[in-house]
C-alpha positions in Angstrom: 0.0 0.0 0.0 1.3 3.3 -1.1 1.1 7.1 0.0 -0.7 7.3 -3.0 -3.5 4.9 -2.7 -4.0 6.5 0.8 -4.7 9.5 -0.1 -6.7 8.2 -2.5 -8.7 6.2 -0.2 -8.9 9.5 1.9 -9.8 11.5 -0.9 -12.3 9.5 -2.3 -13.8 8.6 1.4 -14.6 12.4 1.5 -16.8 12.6 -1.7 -18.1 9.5 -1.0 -19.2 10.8 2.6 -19.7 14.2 1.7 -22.5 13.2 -1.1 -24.3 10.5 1.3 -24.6 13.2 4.2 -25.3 15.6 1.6 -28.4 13.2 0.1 -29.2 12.5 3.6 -32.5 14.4 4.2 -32.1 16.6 8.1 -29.3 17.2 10.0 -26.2 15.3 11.0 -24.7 16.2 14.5 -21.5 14.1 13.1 -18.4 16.3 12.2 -16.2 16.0 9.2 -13.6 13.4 10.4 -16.3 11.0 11.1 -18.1 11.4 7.9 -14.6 10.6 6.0 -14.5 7.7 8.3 -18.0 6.5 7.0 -17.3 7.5 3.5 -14.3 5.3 3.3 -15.7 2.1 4.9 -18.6 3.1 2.5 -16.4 3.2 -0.4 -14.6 -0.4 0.6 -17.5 -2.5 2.0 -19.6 -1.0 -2.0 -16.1 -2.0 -3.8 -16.5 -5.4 -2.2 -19.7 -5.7 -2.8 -19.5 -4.6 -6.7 -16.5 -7.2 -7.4 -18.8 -10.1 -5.7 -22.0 -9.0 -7.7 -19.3 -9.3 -10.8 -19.7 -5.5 -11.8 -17.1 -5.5 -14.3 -14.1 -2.3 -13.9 -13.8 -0.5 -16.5 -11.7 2.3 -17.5 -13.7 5.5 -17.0 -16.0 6.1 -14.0 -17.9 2.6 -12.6 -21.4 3.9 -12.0 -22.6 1.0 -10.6 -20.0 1.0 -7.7 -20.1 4.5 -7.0 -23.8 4.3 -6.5 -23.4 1.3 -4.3 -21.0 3.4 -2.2 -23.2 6.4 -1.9 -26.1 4.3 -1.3 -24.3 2.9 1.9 -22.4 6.0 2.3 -26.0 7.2 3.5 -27.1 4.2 5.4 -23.9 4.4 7.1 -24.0 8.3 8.0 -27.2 7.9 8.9 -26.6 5.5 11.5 -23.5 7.1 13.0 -25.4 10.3 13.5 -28.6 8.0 15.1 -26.2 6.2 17.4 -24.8 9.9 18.4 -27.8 11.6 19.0 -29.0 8.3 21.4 -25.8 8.9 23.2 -26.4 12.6 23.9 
């Protein structure tokens, strides 16, 4: 694993979080951090997912994945900021 492919995971974790919280209808008492956190495991687990489902890689931009990862982008920041707000 290079510096490169973590930042790219990083990177990538913060669209992928940033558009699930932003498609997430309220508010999210979650900060930024966390919501890179979620949008990375997002990204992963829908990778995962897309390679067992055999969603074939292509060259240009895999929209099958990249909804998969929003899709539990959302899920995921959704149930961060539930499981914060039952703490509080």
């Amino acid at each position: 694993m290079t510096i490169e492919s973590i930042l790219g995971a990083i990177v990538i974790g913060a669209v992928i979080g940033a558009i699930g919280r932003l498609l997430l209808p309220g508010r999210q008492a979650i900060g930024w951090i966390l919501t890179i956190v979620v949008g990375i495991v997002a990204a992963l687990i829908g990778t995962a997912i897309a390679q067992v489902l055999g969603v074939a890689t292509t060259n240009g931009i895999d929209w099958i994945e990249l909804v998969m990862q929003v899709v539990l982008a959302i899920v995921g920041v959704g149930l961060v900021a539930g499981l914060k707000r039952s703490r509080v």
